[in-house]
C-alpha positions as CSV (number, residue, x, y, z in Angstrom):
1,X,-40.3,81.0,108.3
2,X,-37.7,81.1,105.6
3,X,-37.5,85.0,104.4
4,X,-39.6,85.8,107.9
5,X,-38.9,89.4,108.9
6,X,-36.3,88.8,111.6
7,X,-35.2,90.8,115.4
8,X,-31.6,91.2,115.8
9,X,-30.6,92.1,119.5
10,X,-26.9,92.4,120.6
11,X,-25.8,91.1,123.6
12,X,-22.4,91.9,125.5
13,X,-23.3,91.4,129.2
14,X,-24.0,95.1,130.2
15,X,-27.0,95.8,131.8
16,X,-28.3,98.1,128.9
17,X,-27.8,94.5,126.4
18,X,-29.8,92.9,128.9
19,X,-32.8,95.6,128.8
20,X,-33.0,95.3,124.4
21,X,-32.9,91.5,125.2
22,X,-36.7,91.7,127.6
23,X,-37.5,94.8,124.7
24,X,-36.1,92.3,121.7
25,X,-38.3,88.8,122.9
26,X,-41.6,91.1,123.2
27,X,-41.1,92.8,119.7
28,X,-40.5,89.0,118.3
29,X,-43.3,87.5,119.8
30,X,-45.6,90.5,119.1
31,X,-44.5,90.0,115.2
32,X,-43.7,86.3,115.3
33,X,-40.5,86.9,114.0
34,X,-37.2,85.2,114.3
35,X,-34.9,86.3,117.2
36,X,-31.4,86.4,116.2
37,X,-29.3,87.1,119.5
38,X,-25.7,88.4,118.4
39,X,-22.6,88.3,120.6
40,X,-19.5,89.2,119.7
41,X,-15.7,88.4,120.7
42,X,-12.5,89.5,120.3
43,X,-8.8,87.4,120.0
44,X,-6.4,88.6,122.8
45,X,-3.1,89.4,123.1
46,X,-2.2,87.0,125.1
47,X,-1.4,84.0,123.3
48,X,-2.4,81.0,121.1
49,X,-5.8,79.6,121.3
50,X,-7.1,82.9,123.0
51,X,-9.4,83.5,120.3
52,X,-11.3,80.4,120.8
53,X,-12.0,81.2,124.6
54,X,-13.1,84.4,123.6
55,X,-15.5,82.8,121.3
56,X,-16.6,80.4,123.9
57,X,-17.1,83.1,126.4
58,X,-19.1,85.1,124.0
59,X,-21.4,81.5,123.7
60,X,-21.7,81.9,127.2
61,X,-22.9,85.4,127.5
62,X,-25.7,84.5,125.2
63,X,-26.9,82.0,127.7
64,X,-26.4,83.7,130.6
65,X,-28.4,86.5,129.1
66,X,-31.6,84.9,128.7
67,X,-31.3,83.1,131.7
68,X,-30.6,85.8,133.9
69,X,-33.8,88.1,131.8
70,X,-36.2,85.3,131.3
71,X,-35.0,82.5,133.4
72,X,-34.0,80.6,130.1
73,X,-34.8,80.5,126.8
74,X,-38.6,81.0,126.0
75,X,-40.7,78.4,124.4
76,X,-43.0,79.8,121.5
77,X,-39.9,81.6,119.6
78,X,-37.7,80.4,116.9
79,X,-34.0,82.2,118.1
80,X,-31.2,82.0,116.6
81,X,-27.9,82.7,118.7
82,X,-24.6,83.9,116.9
83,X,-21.4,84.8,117.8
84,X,-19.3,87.0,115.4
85,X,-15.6,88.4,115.7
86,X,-15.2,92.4,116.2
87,X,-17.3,94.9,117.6
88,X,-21.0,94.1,118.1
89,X,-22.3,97.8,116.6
90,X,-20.7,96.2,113.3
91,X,-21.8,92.7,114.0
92,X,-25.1,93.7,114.5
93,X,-25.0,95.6,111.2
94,X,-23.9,92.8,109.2
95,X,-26.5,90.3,110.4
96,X,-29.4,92.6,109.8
97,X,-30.9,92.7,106.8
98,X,-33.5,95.3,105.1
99,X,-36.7,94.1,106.6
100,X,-35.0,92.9,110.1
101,X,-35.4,95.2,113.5
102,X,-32.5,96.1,115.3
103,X,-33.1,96.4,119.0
104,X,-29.9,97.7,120.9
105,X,-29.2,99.0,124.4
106,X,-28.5,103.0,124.4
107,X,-25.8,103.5,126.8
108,X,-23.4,105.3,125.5
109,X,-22.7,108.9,127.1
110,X,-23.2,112.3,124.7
111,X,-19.6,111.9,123.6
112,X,-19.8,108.2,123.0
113,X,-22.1,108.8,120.6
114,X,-20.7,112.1,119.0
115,X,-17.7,109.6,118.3
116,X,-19.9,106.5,117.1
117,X,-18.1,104.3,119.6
118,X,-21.2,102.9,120.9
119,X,-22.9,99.6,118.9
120,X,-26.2,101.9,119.5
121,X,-24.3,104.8,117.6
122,X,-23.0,102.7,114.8
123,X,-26.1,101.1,114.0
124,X,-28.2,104.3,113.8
125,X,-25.6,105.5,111.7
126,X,-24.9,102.3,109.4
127,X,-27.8,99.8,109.7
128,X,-30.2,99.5,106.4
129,X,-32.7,98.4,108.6
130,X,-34.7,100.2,111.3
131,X,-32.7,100.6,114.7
132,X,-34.4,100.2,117.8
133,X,-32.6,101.7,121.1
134,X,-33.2,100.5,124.5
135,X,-32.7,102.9,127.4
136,X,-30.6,102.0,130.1
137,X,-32.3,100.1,132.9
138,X,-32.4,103.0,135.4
139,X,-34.2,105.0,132.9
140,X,-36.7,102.3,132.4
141,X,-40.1,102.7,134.3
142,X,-40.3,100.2,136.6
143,X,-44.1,98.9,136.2
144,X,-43.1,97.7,133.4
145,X,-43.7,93.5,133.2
146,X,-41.0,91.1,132.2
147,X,-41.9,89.2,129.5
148,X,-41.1,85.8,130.7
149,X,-42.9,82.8,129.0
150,X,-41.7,78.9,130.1
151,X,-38.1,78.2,129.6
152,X,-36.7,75.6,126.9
153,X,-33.8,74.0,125.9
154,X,-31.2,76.6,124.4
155,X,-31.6,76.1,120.5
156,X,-28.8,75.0,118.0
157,X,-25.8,77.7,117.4
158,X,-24.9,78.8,114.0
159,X,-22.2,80.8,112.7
160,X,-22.9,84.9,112.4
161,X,-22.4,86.5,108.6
């Protein structure tokens, strides 16, 4: 799958990152792309060694993301979890290349995203690539199906761009 047309979701816990995660696996599946799930972390103020426990927390919220949508991590897709320091609008951005598709929860207010402070904001405005944006959850029909095939192992890490 080298050069494969590639998904990029972000992921930071909220309930509208959880929503592009169930939107992000269907897209990947339907084009048997590469899922690249991005979190993103930031050092603290308050002291040495913070930034690596942010990092490590932002490992965890990948994993806890896909096993609180789909139970685990789905067999029959090749994902590819990274963690990047910043914001994840920027993150997102960064990892994504021409051909990828972003998929993003929308839930910033109006003036969120008159002031591109939310990661859906930035990358409509920045990404090279076409942005999808997820709706939060309570504005998300409710027959629609989870798409929830047999969970796996969590696959290998590797370092964000």
């Amino acid at each position: 799958m080298a050069g494969a047309v590639r998904v990029v979701v972000g992921l930071d816990g909220s309930p509208e990152s959880l929503a592009a995660l169930e939107r992000a696996v269907r897209e990947a599946a339907r084009r048997e792309a590469v899922l690249v799930a991005v979190s993103t972390w930031r050092p603290s103020e308050h002291g040495p060694g913070s930034g690596a426990a942010a990092e490590r927390t932002a490992h965890r919220r990948v994993d806890a993301s896909f096993a609180r949508v789909l139970g685990g991590y789905p067999s029959g897709l090749v994902i590819r979890p990274a963690v990047a320091r910043g914001g994840l609008g920027p993150a997102l951005v960064a990892a994504a290349e021409p051909d990828d598709l972003i998929v993003v929860g929308d839930g910033g207010g109006r003036l969120a995203r008159l002031l591109h402070a939310s990661p859906a904001a930035h990358c409509r405005a920045r990404a090279r690539c076409t942005v999808l944006t997820v709706p939060p959850p309570h504005r998300v029909s409710a027959r629609a199906p989870a798409w929830a095939p047999p969970a796996r192992t969590p696959p290998t890490w590797t370092p964000a761009a």
